[in-house]
C-alpha positions as CSV (number, residue, x, y, z in Angstrom):
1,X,0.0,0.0,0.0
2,X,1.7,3.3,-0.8
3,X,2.3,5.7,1.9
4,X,-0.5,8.4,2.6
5,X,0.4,12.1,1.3
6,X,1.3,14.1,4.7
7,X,-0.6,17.5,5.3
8,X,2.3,19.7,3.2
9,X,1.4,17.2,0.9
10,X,-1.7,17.2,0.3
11,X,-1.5,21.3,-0.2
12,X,0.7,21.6,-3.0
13,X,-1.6,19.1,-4.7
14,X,-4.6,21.5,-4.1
15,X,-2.1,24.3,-4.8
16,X,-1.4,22.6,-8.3
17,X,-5.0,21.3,-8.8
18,X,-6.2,24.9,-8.0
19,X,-3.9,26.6,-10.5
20,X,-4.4,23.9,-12.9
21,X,-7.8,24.8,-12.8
22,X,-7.7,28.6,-13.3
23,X,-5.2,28.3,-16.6
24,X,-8.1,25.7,-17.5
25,X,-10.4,28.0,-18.1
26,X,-7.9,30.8,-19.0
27,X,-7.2,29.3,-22.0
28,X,-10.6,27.9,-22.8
29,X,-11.7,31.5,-23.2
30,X,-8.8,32.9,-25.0
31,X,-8.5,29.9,-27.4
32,X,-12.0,31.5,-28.7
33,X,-10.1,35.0,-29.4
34,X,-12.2,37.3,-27.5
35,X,-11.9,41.2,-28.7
36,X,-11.6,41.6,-24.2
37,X,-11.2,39.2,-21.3
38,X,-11.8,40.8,-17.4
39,X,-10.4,39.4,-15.0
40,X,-10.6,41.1,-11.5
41,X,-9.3,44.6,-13.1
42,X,-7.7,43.9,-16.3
43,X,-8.2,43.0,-19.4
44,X,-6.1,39.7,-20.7
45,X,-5.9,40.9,-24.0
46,X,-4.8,44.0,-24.0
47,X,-3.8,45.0,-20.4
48,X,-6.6,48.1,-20.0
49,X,-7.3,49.0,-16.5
50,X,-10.8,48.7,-15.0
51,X,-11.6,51.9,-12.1
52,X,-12.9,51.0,-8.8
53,X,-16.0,53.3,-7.3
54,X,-16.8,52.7,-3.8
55,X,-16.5,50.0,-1.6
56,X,-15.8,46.5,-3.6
57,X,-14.0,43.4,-2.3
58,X,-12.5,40.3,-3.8
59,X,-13.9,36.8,-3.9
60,X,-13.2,33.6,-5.8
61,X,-14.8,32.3,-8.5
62,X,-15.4,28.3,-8.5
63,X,-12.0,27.6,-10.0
64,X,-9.9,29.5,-7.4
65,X,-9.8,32.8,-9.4
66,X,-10.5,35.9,-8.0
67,X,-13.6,38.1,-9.3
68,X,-14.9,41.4,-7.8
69,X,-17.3,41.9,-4.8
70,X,-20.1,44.3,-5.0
71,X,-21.9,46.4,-1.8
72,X,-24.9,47.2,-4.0
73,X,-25.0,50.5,-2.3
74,X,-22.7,52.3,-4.7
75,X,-19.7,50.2,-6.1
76,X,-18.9,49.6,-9.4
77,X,-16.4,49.4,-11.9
78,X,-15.7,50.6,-15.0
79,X,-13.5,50.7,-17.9
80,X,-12.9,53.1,-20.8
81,X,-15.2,53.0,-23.7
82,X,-13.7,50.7,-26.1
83,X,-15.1,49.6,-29.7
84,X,-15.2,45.7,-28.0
85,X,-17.6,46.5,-26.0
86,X,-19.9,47.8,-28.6
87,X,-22.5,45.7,-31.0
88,X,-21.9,48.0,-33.9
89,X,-18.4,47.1,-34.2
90,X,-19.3,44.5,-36.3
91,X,-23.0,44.0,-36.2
92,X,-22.4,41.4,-33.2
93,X,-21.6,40.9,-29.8
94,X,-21.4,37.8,-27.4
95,X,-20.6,38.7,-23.5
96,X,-19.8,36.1,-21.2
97,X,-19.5,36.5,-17.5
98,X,-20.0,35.0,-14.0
99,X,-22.3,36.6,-11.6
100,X,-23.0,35.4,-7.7
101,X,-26.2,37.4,-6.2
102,X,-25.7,37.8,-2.3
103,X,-29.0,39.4,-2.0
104,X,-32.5,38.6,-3.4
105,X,-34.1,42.1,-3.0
106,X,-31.9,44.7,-3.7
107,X,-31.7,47.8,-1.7
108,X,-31.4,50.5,-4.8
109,X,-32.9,49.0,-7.9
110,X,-34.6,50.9,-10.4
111,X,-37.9,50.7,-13.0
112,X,-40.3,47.8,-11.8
113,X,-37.8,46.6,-9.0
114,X,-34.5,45.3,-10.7
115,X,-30.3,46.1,-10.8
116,X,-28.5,46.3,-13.9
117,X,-25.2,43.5,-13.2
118,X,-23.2,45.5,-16.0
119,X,-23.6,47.0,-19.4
120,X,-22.9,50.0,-21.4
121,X,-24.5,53.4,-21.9
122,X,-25.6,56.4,-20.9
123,X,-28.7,58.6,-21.3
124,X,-29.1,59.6,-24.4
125,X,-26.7,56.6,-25.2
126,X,-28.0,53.8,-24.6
127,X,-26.1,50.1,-25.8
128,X,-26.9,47.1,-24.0
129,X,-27.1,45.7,-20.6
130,X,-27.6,42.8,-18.1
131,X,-30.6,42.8,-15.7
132,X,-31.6,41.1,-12.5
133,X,-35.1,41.4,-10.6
134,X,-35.4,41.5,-7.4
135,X,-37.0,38.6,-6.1
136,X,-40.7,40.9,-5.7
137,X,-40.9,43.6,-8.1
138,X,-44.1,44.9,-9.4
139,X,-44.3,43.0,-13.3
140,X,-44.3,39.9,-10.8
141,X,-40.8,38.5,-12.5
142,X,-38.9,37.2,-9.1
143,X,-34.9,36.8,-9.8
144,X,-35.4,36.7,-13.4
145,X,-31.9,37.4,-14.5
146,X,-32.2,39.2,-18.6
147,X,-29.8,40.7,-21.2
148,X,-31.6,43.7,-23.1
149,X,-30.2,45.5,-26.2
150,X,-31.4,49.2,-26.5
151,X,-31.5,52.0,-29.0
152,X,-29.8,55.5,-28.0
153,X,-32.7,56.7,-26.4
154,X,-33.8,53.8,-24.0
155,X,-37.6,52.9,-23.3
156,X,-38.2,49.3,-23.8
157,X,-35.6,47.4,-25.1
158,X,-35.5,44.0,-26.8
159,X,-33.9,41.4,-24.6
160,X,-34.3,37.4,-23.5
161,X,-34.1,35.9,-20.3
162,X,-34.5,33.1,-17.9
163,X,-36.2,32.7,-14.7
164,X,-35.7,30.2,-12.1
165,X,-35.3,30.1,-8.3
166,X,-32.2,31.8,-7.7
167,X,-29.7,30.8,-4.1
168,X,-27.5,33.3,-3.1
169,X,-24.0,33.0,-3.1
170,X,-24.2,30.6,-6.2
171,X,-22.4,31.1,-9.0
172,X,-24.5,32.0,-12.3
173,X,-22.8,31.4,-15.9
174,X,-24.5,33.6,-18.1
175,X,-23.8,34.6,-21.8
176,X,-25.6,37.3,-23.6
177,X,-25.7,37.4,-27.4
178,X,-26.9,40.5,-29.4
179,X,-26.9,39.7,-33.1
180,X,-27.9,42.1,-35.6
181,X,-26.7,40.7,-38.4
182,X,-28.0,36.9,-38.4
183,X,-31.2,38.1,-40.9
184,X,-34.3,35.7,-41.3
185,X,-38.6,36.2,-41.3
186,X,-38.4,34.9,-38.0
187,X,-35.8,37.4,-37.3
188,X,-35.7,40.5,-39.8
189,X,-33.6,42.7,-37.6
190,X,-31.6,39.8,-35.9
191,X,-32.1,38.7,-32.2
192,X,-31.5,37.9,-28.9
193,X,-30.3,35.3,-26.8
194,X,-29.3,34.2,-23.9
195,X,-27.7,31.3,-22.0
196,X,-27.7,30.3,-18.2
197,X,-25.0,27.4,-17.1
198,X,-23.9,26.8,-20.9
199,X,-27.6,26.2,-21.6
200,X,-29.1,28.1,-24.3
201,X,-32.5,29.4,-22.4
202,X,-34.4,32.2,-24.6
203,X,-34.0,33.7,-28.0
204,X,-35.9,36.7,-29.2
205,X,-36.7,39.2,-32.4
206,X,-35.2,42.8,-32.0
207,X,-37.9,43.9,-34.7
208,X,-40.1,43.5,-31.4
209,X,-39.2,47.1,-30.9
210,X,-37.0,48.2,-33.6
211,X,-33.8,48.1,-31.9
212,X,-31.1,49.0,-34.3
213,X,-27.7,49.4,-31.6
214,X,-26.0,52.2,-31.8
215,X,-22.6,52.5,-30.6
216,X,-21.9,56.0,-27.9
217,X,-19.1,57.4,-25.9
218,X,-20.2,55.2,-22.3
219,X,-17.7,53.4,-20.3
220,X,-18.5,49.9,-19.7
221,X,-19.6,49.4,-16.3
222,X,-20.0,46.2,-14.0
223,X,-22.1,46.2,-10.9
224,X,-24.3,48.9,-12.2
225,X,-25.6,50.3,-15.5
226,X,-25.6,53.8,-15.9
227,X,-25.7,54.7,-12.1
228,X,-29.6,54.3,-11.7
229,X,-29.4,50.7,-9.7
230,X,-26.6,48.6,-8.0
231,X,-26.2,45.2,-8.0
232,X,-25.1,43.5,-4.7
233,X,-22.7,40.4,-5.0
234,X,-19.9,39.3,-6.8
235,X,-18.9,39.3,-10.7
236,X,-15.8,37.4,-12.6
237,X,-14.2,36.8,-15.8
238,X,-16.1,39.3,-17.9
239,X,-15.8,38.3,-21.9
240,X,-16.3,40.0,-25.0
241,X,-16.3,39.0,-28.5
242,X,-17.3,40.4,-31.7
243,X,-19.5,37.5,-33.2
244,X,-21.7,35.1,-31.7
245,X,-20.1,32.4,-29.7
246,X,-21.1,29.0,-30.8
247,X,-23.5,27.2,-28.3
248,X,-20.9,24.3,-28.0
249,X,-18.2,26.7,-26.9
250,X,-20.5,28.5,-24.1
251,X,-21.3,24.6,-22.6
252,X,-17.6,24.3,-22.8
253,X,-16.7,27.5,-20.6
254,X,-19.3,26.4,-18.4
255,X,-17.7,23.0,-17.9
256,X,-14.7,23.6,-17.9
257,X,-15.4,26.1,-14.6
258,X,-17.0,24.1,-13.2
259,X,-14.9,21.1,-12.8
260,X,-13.4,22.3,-9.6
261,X,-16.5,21.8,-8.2
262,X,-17.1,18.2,-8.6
C-alpha cells in the first residue's frame, strides 16, 4: 500500500489542482479569441485597466480565481469605452461573465424593481445591458436574471431571459448574445439570446421594438448600468467577442469552470 500524502502534501496538490484549474479556463476562453477578457481589473488581452468606485471586495470564482465583490450600495467598476464592447463594431456581440447574487431584494434598484449586473450606456446613449429582478418587483418576475439591447434613447428594449429560483452565493454562468446581423422572417432585424450554465435558455426578435444598436461614448460598467441601480454580489471573468459564440463553446466554458467543483 503506498504511503498516505502528509498534510504539506496534500496542499501543494490543491495548490497545483487549484492553479491547474484557473489556466483551464484561462485558455478555454482565449483559445475563442475574445476582442476583451476581465479578469478582477484587467483586461487579458490588452492590459486596459478597470476603475474601482466605492467599496468593492475580492472573492473567488469556483476555480480558485478571483472576481470582484459588489456592496450594491454604490460600487462599481468601469472601464474606458472601447469599440469591443460595442455591438456596432461589427454587427455582433457575445458577452460572457460569472455573476454570484448575495441578496434577493436589492436595496437600490430601479424601474419595476431590478439592478443592472453591467452593461454599457448612458442617457441619451443607450447600448446594452444585463438585468436582475429582485425577487418581488411589481411586473411579478422574481430573480429573473435578462440581457436587453437598446436604442440610443432607451424605453423598452429588446432582450431574452430566464427565470428560475435563484440561491445566493451561487455562482450563475451567463452569456448574452446581441446579433444584428443573423437576418431571417423569423428574425428580420436579428435577435437575442441568452444562455444560463452553458444552456441556451431564450432567443428573441429585435424587430419587437425596432432596436437598431448604436454605438456612444459610455464606459463599460459592472455592478451597475448607468448609475440608476446597484447590484449587490460578486462578478468574474467578464468576456467580449465580436461574433456570436457558438453554443458548444459557451457549454464548454461552463464546464470547464465548473470542474473544480465536482
Amino acid at each position: 500500500m503506498p504511503p498516505s500524502a502528509s498534510a504539506g502534501e496534500t496542499t501543494d496538490l490543491a495548490l497545483v489542482a487549484t492553479r491547474y484549474q484557473r489556466r483551464a479556463y484561462q485558455r478555454a476562453v482565449l483559445r475563442d479569441r475574445p476582442t476583451a477578457f476581465l479578469r478582477n481589473k484587467r483586461d487579458q488581452v490588452t492590459g486596459q485597466r478597470g476603475t474601482i468606485t466605492g467599496s468593492t471586495g475580492v472573492t473567488r470564482l469556483p476555480n480558485g480565481a478571483r472576481a470582484r465583490t459588489f456592496n450594491g450600495t454604490g460600487a462599481y467598476m468601469s472601464f474606458a469605452n472601447r469599440s469591443a464592447f460595442s455591438v456596432p463594431t461589427t454587427g455582433v456581440i457575445t458577452v460572457e461573465y460569472w455573476m454570484r447574487p448575495s441578496r434577493l431584494q436589492f436595496t437600490h434598484e430601479e424601474g419595476s424593481g431590478y439592478v443592472y449586473v453591467l452593461g454599457k450606456g448612458r442617457p441619451g446613449g443607450h447600448e446594452w445591458y444585463g438585468r436582475m429582478y429582485s425577487r418581488d418587483n411589481s411586473e411579478n418576475r422574481p430573480n429573473r436574471i435578462s440581457g436587453y439591447a437598446f436604442n440610443p434613447e432607451g424605453g423598452l428594449g429588446a432582450g431574452s431571459y430566464f427565470q428560475d429560483p435563484v440561491k445566493r452565493g451561487r455562482w450563475i454562468h451567463v452569456a448574452l448574445v446581441i446579433n444584428s446581423n443573423a437576418r431571417s422572417s423569423a428574425y428580420p432585424t436579428g435577435y437575442t439570446k441568452i444562455y444560463k450554465n452553458g444552456v441556451l435558455r431564450d432567443t428573441d426578435s429585435l424587430a419587437g421594438y425596432n432596436i437598431r444598436p448604436e454605438a456612444s461614448s459610455a464606459p463599460l460598467r459592472i455592478g451597475t448600468g448607468y448609475l440608476g441601480s446597484y447590484f449587490a454580489g460578486a462578478v468574474g471573468h467578464v468576456a467580449f467577442y465580436n461574433r456570436e459564440l457558438p453554443a458548444r463553446r459557451v457549454a464548454v466554458h461552463n464546464r470547464v469552470m465548473r470542474r473544480s467543483l465536482s
